[in-house]
C-alpha positions as a Python dict, from the first residue, in 0.01 Angstrom:
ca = {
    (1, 'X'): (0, 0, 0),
    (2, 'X'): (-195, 22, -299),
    (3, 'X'): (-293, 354, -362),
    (4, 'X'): (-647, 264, -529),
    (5, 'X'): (-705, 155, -153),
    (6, 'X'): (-848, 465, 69),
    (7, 'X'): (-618, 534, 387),
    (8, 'X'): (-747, 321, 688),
    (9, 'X'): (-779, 563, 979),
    (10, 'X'): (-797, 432, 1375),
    (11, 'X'): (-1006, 702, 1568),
    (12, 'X'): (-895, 665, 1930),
    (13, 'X'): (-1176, 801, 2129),
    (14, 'X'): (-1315, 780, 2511),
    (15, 'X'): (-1073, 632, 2726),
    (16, 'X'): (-994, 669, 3128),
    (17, 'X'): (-980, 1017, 3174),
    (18, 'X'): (-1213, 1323, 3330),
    (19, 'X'): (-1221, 1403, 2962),
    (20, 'X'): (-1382, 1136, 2869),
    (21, 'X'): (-1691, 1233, 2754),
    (22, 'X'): (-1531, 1540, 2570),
    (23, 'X'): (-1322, 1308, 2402),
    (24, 'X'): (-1595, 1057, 2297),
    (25, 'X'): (-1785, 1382, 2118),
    (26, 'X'): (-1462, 1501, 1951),
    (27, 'X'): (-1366, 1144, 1793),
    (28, 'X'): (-1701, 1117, 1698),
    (29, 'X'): (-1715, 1386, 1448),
    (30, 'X'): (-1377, 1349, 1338),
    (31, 'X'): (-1468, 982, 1190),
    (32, 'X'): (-1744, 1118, 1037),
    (33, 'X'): (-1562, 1400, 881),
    (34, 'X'): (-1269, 1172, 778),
    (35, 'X'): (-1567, 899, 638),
    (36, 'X'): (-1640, 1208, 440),
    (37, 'X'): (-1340, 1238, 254),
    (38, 'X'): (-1340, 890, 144),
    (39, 'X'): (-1115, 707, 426),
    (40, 'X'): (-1179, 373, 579),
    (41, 'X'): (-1226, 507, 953),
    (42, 'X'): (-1255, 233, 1245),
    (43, 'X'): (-1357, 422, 1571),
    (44, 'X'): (-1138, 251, 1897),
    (45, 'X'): (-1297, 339, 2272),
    (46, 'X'): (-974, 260, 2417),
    (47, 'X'): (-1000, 124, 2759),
    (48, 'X'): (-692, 62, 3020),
    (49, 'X'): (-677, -307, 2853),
    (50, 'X'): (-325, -259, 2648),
    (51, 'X'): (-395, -647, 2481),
    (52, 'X'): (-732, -535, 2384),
    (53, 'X'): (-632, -163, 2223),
    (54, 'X'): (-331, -391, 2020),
    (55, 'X'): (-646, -623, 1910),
    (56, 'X'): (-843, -366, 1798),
    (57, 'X'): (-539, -209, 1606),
    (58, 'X'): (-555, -536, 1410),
    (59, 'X'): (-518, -547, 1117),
    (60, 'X'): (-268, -258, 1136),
    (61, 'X'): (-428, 101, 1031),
    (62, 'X'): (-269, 309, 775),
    (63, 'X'): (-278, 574, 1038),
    (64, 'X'): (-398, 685, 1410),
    (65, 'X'): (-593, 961, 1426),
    (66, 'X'): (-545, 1033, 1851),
    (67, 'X'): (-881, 1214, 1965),
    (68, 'X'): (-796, 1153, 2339),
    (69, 'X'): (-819, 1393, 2605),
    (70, 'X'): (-683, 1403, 2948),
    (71, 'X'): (-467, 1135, 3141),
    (72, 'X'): (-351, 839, 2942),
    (73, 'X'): (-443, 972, 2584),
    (74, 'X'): (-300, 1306, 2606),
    (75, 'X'): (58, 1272, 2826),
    (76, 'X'): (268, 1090, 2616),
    (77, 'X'): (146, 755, 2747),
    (78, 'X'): (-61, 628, 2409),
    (79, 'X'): (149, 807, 2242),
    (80, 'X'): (454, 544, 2373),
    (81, 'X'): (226, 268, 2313),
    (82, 'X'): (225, 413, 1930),
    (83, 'X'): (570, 483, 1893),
    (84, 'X'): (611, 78, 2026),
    (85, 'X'): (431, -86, 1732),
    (86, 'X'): (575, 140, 1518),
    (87, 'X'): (239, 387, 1411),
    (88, 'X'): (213, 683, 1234),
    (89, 'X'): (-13, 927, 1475),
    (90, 'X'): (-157, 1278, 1487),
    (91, 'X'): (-58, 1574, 1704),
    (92, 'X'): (225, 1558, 1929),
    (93, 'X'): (510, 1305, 2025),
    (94, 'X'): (596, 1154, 2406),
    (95, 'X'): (821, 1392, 2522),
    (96, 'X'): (594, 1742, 2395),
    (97, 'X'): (249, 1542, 2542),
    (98, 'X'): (444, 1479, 2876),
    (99, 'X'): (569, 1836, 2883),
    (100, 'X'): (302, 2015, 2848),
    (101, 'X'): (40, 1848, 3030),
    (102, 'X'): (222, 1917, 3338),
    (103, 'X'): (131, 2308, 3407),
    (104, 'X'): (462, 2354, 3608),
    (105, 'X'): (687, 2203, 3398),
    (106, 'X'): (552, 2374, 3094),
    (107, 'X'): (614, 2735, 3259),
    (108, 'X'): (966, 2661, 3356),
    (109, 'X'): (1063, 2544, 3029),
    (110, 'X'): (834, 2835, 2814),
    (111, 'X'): (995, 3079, 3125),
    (112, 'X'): (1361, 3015, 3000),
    (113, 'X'): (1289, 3131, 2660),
    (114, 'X'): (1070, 3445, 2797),
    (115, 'X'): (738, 3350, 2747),
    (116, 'X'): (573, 3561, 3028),
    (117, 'X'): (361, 3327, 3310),
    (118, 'X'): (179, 3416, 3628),
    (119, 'X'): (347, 3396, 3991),
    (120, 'X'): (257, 3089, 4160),
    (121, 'X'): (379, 2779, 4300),
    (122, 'X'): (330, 2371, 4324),
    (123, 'X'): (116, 2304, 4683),
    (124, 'X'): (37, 2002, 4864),
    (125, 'X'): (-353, 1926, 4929),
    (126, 'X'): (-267, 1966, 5270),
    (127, 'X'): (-93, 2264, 5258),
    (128, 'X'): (-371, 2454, 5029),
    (129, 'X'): (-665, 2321, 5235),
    (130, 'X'): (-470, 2464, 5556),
    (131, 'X'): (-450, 2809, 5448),
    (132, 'X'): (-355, 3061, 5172),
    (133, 'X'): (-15, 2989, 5024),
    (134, 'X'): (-79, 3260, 4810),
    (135, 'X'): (-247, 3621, 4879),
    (136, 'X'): (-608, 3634, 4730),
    (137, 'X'): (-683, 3652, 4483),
    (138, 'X'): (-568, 3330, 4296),
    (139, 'X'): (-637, 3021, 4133),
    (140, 'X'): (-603, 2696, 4234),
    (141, 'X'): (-622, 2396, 3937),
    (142, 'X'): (-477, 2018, 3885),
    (143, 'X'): (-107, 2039, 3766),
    (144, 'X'): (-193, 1755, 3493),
    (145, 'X'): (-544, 1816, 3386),
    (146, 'X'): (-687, 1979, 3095),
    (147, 'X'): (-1025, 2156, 2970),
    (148, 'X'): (-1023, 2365, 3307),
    (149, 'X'): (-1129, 2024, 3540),
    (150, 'X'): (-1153, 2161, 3927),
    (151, 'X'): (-1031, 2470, 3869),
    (152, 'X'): (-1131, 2727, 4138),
    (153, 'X'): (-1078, 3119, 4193),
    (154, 'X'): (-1000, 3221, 4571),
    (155, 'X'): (-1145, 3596, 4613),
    (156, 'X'): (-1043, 3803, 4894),
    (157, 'X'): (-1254, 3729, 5205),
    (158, 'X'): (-1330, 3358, 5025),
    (159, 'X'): (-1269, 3073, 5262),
    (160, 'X'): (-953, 2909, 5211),
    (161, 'X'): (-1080, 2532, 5217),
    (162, 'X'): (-1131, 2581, 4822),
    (163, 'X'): (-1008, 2241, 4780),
    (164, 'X'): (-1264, 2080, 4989),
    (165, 'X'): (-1088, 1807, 5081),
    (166, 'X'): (-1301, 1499, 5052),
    (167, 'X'): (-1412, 1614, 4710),
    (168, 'X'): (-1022, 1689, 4567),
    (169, 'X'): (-970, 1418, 4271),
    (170, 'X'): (-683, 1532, 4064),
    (171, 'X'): (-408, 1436, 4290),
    (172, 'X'): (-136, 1565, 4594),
    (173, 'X'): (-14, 1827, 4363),
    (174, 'X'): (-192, 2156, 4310),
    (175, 'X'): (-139, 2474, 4108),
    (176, 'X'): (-172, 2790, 4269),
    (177, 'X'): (-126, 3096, 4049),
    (178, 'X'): (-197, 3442, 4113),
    (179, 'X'): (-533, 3566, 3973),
    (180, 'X'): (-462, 3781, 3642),
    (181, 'X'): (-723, 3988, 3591),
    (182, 'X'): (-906, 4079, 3236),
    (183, 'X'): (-970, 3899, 2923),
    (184, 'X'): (-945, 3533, 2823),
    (185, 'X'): (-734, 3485, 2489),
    (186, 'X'): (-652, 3177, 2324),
    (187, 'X'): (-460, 3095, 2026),
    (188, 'X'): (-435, 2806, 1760),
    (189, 'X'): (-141, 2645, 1592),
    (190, 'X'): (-143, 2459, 1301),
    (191, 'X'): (179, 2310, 1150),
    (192, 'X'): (414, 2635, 1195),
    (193, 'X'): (157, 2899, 1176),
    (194, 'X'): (-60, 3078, 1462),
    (195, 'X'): (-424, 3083, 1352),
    (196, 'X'): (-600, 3351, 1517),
    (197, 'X'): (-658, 3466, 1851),
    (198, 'X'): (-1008, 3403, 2014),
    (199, 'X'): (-1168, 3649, 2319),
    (200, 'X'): (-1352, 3388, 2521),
    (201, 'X'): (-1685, 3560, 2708),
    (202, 'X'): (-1826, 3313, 2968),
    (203, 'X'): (-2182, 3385, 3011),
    (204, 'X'): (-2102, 3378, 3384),
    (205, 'X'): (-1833, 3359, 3550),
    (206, 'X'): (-1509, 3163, 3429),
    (207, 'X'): (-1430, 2970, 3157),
    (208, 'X'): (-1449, 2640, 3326),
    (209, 'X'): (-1538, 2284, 3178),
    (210, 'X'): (-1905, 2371, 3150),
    (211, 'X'): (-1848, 2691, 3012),
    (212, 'X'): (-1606, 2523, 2741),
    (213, 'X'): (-1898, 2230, 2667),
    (214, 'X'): (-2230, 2356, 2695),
    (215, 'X'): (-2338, 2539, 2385),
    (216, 'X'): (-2391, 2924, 2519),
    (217, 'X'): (-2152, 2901, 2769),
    (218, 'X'): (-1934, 3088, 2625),
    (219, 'X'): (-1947, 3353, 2342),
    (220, 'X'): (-1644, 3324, 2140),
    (221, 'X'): (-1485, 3596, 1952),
    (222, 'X'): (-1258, 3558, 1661),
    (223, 'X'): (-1053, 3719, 1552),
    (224, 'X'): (-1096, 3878, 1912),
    (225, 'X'): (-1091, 4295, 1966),
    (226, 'X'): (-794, 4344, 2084),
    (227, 'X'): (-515, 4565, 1979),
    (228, 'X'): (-315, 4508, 1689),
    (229, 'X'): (-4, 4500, 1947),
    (230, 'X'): (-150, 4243, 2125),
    (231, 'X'): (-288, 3998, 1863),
    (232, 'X'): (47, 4010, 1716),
    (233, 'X'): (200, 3897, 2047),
    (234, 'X'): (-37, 3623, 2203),
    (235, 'X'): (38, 3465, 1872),
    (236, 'X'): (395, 3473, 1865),
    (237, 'X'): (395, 3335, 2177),
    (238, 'X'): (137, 3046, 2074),
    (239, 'X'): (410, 2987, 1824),
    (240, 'X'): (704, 2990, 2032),
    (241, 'X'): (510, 2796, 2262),
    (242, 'X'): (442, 2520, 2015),
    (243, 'X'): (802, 2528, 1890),
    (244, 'X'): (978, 2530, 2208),
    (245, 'X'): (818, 2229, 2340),
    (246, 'X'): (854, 2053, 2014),
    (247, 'X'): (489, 1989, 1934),
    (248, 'X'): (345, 1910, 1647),
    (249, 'X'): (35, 1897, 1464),
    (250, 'X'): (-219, 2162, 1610),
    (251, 'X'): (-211, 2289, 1963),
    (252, 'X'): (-404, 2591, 2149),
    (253, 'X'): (-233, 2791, 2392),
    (254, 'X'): (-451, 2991, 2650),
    (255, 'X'): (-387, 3346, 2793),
    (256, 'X'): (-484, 3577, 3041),
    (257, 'X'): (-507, 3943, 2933),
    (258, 'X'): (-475, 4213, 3180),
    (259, 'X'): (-598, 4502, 2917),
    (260, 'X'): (-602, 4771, 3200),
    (261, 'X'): (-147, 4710, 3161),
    (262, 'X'): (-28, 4937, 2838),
    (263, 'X'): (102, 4754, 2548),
    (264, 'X'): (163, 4385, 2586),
    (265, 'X'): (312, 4392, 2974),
    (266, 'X'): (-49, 4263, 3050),
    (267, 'X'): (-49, 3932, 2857),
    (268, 'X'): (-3, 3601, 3041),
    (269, 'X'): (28, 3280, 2948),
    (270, 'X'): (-160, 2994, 3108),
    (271, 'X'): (-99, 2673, 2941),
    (272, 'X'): (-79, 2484, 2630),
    (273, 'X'): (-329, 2193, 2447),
    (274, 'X'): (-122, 1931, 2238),
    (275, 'X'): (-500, 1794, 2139),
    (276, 'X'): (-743, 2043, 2132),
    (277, 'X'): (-1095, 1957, 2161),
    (278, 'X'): (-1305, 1912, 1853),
    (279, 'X'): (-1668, 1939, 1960),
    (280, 'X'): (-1898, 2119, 1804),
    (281, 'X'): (-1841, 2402, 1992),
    (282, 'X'): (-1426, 2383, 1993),
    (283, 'X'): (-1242, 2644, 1997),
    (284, 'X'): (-967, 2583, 1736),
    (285, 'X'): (-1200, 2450, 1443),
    (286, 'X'): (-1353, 2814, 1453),
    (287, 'X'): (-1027, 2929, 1416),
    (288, 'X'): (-958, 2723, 1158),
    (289, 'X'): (-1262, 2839, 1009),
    (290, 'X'): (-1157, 3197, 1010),
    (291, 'X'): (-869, 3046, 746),
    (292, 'X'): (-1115, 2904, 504),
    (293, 'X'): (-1084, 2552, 654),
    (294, 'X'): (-1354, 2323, 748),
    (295, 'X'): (-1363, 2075, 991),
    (296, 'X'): (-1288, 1789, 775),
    (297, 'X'): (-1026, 1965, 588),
    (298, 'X'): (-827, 2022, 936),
    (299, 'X'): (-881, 1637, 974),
    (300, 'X'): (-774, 1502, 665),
    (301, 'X'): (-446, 1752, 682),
    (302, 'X'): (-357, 1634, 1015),
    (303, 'X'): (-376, 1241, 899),
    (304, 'X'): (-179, 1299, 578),
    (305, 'X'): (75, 1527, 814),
    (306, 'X'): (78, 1151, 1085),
    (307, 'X'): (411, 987, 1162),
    (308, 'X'): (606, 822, 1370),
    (309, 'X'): (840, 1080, 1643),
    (310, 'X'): (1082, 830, 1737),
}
């Protein structure tokens, strides 16, 4: 490659999942911000066509800049579709996107190396719209879906049809974890560092999707006030997190914080984010931020950081 010519970039952005639209605003500003720094960006709304996604990576980019979200962009299936034709790509590889976006399987694996996660168990549909398979309170969310699609709190006294059954989506599997009380942390990795940790306020309620995507939402708070003790610990576990699964790249893990539990015995983790969002209100370009780093810089270090995991 001649290196008077600027590094083409392939933005994939859109795609199949619930995500989608998330998706379409995060790889929109990242090809701006990367157009910014002087690459040759070429933004791909990848479809479920395989034939047409290996048209429009022709000619071959330099690099693939994955902005997916969700099912099919963020589970290790585009990522095999990279590894096939042989393409340097951001964040993680197959086996750390298939790990982690399964909720379960992440918390046995983190478990083993004593990363602290809340009780709960894998339901049917069936079995969580026919009663409580777990004492209120809890929560009940999608094994493999991200940005906090149908997830739902079950109060004490709450009916337990929380699933609603014509209206359930995301599958025969379900989550159901006990309800941990307090504060919502999260925590950014970038390369082999932990970034900061963030206190997330919804305005009301949880942080669900619409809290995460509707500007005021959500106040977020970083570098959150929490004790030192505590910092210190949400992001060595971000860290071990990251490492354990074998991501790379950036990732975000998310915690629940029971701050009325002395010391650390409170903290929880929840799950982990291969490919964090990157909208303008995203939580891991603030933290980023908080480092000195701008949006674009985070962009351009994550394409010069692209390879090939295989």
């Amino acid at each position: 490659m001649s290196e008077h010519r600027p590094k083409h970039v392939a933005v994939l952005l859109g795609g199949w999942s619930s995500e989608r639209e998330v998706s379409l605003t995060s790889g929109a500003g990242i090809a701006n911000a990367l157009e910014s720094r002087g690459y040759m960006v070429t933004a791909i709304d990848v479809q479920r066509d395989l034939t047409g996604l290996v048209q429009a990576l022709t000619p071959r980019p330099d690099v693939v800049f994955n902005a997916l979200h969700g099912k099919g962009g963020e589970d290790g299936t585009i990522q095999g579709v990279l590894e096939f034709l042989g393409l340097p790509y951001t964040h993680s590889g197959v086996t750390a996107s298939a790990v982690a976006m399964d909720k379960e399987l992440t918390k046995r694996v983190l478990s083993t190396v004593g990363v602290p996660v809340p009780d709960g168990v894998v339901a049917t549909r069936q079995q969580v719209v026919a009663g409580h398979v777990l004492p209120p309170p809890y929560v009940v969310k999608p094994v493999d879906e991200g940005s906090s699609v149908g997830l739902r709190i079950v109060h004490p006294g709450d009916n337990h049809s929380v699933l609603e059954e014509d209206g359930w989506i995301y599958g025969e599997r379900v989550l159901v974890e006990k309800f941990i009380p307090g504060r919502e942390l999260t925590v950014g990795v970038m390369g082999d560092r932990a970034l900061a940790v963030t206190e997330i306020v919804p305005a009301k309620g949880f942080f669900d999707y619409t809290a995460k995507y509707t500007a005021g939402g959500a106040v977020h708070v970083c570098p959150a006030r929490i004790p030192d003790d505590v910092t210190a610990e949400a992001m060595r576990l971000a860290l071990l997190a990251h490492q354990t699964l074998g991501c790379e790249g950036i990732s975000r893990s998310d915690f629940r914080w029971d701050d009325g539990v002395a010391g650390t015995g409170g903290l929880y983790f929840l799950e982990i984010n291969t490919q964090p969002g990157f909208t303008p209100v995203s939580l891991f370009p603030e933290q980023a931020a908080h480092h000195g780093l701008s949006y674009a810089d985070v962009c351009a270090w994550m394409v010069e950081n692209a390879r090939c995991h295989a």
